[in-house]
N, C-alpha and C positions, 0 to 999 in steps of 0.2 A: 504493500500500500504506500508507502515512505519514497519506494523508488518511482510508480506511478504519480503519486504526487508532485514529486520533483521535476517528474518528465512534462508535468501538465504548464508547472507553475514556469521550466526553463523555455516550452515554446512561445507561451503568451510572451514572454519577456524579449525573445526576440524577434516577433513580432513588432512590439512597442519600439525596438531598437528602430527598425527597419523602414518602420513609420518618422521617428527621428529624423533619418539620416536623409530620408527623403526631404521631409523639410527642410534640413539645413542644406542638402542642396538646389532646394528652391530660393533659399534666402540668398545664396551668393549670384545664383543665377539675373535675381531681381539686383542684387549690388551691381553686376558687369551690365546689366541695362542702365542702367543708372548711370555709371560710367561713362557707358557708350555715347557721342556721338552719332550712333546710327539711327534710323527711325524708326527702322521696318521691324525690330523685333521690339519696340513699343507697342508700336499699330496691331502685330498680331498677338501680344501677348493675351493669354487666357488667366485668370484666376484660379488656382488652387484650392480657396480658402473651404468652398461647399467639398472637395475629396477628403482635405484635411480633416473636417469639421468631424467627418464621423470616425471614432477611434476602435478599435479592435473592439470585440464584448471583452466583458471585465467578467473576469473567471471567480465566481462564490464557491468555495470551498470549506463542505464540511469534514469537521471532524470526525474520526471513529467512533462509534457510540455504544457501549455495551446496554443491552436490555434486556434485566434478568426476567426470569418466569416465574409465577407465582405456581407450587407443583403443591401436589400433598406428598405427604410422607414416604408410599410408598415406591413413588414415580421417581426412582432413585438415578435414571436414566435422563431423565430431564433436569435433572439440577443444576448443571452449568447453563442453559441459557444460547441465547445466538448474541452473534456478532456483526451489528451492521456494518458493511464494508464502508470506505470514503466514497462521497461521490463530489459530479458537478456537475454545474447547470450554466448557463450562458447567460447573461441580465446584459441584452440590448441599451446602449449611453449614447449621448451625444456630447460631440465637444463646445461647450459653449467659451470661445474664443473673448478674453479680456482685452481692453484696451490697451496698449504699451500705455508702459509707466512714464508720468510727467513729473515726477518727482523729481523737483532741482536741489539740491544740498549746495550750499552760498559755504566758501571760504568763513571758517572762523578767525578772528579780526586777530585775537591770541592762542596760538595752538598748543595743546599743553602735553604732559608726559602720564601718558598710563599706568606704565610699570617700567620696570627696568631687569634687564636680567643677565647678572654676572655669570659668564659663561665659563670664565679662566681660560679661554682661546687665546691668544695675542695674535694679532695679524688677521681679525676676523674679516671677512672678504666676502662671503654670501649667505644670504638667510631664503629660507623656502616655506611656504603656510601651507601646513598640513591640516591643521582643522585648527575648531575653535581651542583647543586644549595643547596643541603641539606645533613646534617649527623645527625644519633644519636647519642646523649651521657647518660653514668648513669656512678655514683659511688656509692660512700659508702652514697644516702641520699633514700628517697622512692620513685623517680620519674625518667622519663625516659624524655631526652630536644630532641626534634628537631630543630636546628643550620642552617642558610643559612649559606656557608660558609665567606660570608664577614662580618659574626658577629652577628645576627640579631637574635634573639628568636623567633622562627614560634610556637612551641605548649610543650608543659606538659602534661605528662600522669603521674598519680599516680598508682604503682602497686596493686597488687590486693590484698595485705597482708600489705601494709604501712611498708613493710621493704625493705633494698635495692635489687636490681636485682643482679644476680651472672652474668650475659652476655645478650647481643642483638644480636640480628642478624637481616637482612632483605634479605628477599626470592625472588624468582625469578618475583613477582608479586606485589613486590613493600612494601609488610603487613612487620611491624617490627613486629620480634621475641621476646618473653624474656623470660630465666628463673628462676623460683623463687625458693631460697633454705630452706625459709620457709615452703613454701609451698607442696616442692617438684613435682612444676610442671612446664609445658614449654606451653607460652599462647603466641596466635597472635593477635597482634593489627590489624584491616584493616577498615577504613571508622568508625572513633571510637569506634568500636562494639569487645570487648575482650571476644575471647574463649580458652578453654583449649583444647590445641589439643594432651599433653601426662600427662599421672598421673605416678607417681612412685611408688612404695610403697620398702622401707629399705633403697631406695640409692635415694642420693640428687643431682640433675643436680650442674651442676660448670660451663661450658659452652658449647656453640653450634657453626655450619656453617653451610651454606647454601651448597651443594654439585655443582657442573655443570652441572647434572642434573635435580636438584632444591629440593634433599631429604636432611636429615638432619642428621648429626652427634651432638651426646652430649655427651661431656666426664659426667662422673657423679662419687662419693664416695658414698662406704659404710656408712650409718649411724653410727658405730661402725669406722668410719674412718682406715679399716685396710686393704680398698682396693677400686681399681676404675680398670674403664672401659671408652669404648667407643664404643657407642651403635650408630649403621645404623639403622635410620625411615624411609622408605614410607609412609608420611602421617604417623597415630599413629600405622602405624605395625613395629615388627623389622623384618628388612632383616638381620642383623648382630649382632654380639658381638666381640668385639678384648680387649682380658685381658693379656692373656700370651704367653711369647715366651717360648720353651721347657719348659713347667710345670715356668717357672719363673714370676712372675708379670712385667707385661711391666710398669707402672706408679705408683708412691707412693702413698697409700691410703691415705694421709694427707688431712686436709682439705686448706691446702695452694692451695693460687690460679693456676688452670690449664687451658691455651688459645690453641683453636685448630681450625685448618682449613684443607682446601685440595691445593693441591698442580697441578698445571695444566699436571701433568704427571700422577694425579691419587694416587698420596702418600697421607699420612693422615699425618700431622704435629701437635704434643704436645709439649708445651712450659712449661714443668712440672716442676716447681720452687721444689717445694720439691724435688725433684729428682737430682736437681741442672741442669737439661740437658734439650734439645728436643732431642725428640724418635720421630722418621720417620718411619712409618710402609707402606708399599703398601696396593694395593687395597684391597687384601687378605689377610691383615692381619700378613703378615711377617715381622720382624726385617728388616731396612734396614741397618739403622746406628742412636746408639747416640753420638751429638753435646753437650761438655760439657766444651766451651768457647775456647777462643784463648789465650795463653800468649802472654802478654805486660808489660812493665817499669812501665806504665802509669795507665794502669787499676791493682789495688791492693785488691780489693773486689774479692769475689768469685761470680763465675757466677752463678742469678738467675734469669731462665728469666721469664721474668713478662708479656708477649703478642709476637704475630706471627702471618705474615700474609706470602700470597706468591703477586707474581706479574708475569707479561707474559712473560718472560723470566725464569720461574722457577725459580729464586731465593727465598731463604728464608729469611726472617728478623726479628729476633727476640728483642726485646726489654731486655736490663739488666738495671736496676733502680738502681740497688747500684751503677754500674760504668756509670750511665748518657751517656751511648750509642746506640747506635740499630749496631747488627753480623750480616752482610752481607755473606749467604753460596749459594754455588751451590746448582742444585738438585740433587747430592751426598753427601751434607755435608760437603765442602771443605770452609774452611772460605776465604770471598774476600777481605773484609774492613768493617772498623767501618764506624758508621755515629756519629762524636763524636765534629763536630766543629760549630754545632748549634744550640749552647749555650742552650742546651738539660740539665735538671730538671726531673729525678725522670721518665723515660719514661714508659709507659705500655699500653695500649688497642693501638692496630695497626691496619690500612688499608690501600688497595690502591686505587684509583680513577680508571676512566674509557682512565688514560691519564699514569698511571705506575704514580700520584705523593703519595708519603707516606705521610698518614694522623696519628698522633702520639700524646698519650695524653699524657698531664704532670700531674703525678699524685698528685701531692704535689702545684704547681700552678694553679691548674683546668682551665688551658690553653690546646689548640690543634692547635697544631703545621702543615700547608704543607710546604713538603718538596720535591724538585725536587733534583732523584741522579741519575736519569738514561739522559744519553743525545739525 
């Protein structure tokens, strides 16, 4: 019954997948019309929303259910009773489809600190959100921490090379990411069991994100450091490559550290220190605009940023460690505000939570800073 069960409850569920993935690739389908300049796949496009609307049946599942018999004495034969098996039944739903959220979260005027949490890393370099309750963290040592955020050391991995990790990430399914620049690979952690899921061969990963999707972007450098990229995976295939705008190199090949993510509008965001800027490319790969710091009295370093994440509002936030702040920009690239009044050390690997709060390592305190700046 347990295995029928299972078998019932794994088809519905990928079904519901399947349903998913159709939509999201109707979503990006609508994003490249959007995009497009053309007209004729305007003019013909059809709506989805009445195929969507209706969702798989929603499978009720009862429990086993013992029900004894009432016997007399002698009916010695009948005293155990029967056994109703599991069953199911199908209850016909309709999807009734919400409006996208309007909800605007305005900049808080002073953004304050949540917690803090002393990690004893020195050299801390990136943090990953795993849930409400845990992050990862690596630096410059050969292992990877997992952190409740009120402080607490849940577990240590050591990488597969005993050298440090260049980035983590964690995927749609919970597995942390990491990749190695030794090694030239990018391996998943899941249920303590490490496989390689990309090999490289001439170019050295630098770091990776998870897409909304759940596919993977990794900037990476030439071996010969005279050039980088940023490679689209499905799983270990490339859907993509994004190197150059007009014949030009979009990111310095240096092996200075490069932080990238996606952006909830579908932009790829590089936090290219060599470069001194972030470079914002769309889905396709086009120039959007580079970010190459704000003047102030106050900040006297040159801008290099050192980590970047986004948050639900499309903003970007980039991290500058010489000037111990985090750039607050649209998702145009319009600068809004620093985050410069707590009492910020050296900042670099960035996240946000599941709440919009900025989670921010100090690279030089191997502290990790929450920060709430949205109200």
């Amino acid at each position: 019954m347990k295995k029928l069960h299972y078998s019932i409850l794994k088809e519905h569920l990928n079904e519901i997948k399947q349903v998913q993935s159709l939509m999201q690739k109707t979503l990006v389908s609508l994003y490249e019309i959007e995009e497009s300049n053309e007209v004729s796949p305007t003019i013909h496009y059809s709506s989805k929303v009445e195929e969507f609307r209706k969702l798989p049946p929603k499978i009720n599942v009862s429990m086993p259910k013992f029900i004894p018999k009432q016997v007399a004495r002698e009916e010695v034969s009948n005293l155990i009773g029967k056994l109703i098996p599991l069953s199911t039944t199908l209850e016909e739903r309709v999807f009734a489809a919400k409006k996208p959220s309007t909800l605007v979260r305005e900049l808080l005027d002073e953004p304050e600190v949540l917690n803090t949490i002393k990690t004893g890393h020195e050299q801390l370099g990136s943090v990953a959100y795993l849930n409400e309750e845990q992050i990862w963290i690596c630096g410059l040592t050969a292992d990877i921490k997992c952190f409740k955020i009120l402080g607490l050391l849940q577990k240590t991995i050591p990488t597969k090379s005993w050298m440090n990790p260049s980035d983590i990430a964690v995927d749609i399914d919970g597995a942390l990411l990491y990749s190695d620049w030794k090694t030239s690979r990018v391996y998943k952690v899941k249920d303590d069991q490490t496989e390689v899921i990309i090999r490289l061969q001439g170019w050295i990963p630098s770091n990776q994100c998870v897409t909304s999707s759940g596919e993977l972007l990794v900037i990476m450098r030439s071996e010969d450091e005279t050039q980088a990229k940023v490679v689209h995976y499905s799983g270990s295939t490339i859907k993509q490559t994004i190197q150059f705008d007009n014949g030009q190199p979009l990111y310095s090949g240096s092996k200075n550290v490069k932080y990238i993510t996606e952006n909830r509008n579908l932009d790829i965001c590089v936090a290219d220190w060599g470069a001194r800027a972030v470079v914002v490319v769309n889905q396709d790969g086009k120039l959007r605009f580079r970010y190459t710091g704000h003047p102030s009295p106050t900040k006297n370093k040159q801008f290099k940023p050192t980590g970047i994440t986004t948050d639900s509002q499309s903003h970007i936030l980039a991290s500058d460690c010489g000037n111990h702040c985090i750039h607050i920009l649209n998702a145009d690239g319009l600068f809004l505000r620093y985050i410069d009044n707590c009492d910020l050390k050296s900042p670099c690997g960035l996240c946000v939570d599941s709440n919009d709060s900025l989670v921010v390592c100090e690279f030089c305190r191997g502290s990790v800073k929450k920060i709430k700046y949205l109200k």
